[in-house]
C-alpha positions as CSV (number, residue, x, y, z in Angstrom):
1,X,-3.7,4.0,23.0
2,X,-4.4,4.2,19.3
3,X,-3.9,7.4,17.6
4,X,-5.4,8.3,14.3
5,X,-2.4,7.1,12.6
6,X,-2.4,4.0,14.3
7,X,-5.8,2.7,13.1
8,X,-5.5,0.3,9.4
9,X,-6.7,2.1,6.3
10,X,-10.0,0.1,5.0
11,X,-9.0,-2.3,2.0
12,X,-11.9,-3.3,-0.3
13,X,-12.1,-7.0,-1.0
14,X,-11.9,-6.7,-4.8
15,X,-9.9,-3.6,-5.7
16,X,-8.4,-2.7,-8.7
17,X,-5.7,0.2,-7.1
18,X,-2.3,-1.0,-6.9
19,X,-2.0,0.4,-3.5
20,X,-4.9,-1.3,-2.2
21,X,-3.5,-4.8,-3.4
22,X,0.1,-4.2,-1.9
23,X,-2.4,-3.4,1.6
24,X,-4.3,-6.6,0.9
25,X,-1.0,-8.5,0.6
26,X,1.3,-7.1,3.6
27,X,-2.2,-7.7,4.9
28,X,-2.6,-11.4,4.0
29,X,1.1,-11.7,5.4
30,X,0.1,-10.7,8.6
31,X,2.8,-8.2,8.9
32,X,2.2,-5.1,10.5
33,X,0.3,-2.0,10.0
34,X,4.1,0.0,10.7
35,X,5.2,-2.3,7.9
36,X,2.5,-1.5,5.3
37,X,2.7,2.0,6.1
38,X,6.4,2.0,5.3
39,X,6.1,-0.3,2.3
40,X,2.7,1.8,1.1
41,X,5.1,5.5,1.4
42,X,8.2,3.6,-0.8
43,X,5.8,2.3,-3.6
44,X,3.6,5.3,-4.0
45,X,6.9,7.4,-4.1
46,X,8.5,5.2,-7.1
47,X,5.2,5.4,-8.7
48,X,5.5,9.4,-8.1
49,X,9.3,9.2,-9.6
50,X,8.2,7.1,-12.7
51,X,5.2,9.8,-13.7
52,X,2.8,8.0,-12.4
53,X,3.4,4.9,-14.1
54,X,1.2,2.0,-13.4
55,X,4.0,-0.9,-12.0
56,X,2.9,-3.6,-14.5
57,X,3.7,-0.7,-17.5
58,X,7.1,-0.6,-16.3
59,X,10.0,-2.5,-18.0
């Protein structure tokens, strides 16, 4: 049974979020939604711990 936490986020084809790309990709990979959802919580937390930072401004 699916619960509302089991059911994928929607990912736009062509997005420009950096969250949406790193869904695309763990997407693309084929790995699973459990996976992205823990991979989606550690990313937007280091983004949270760098101020918000986009990744690529980042050195």
């Amino acid at each position: 049974m699916n619960t509302p936490n089991d059911i994928p986020v929607y990912v736009p084809q062509k997005s420009v979020r950096f969250i949406d790309q790193l869904r695309g990709f763990i997407r693309y990979r084929n790995l699973s939604y459990q996976t992205e959802k823990t991979y989606v919580h550690w990313a937007v937390n280091f983004i949270r711990f760098n101020k918000m930072a986009h990744p690529q401004t980042l050195s």
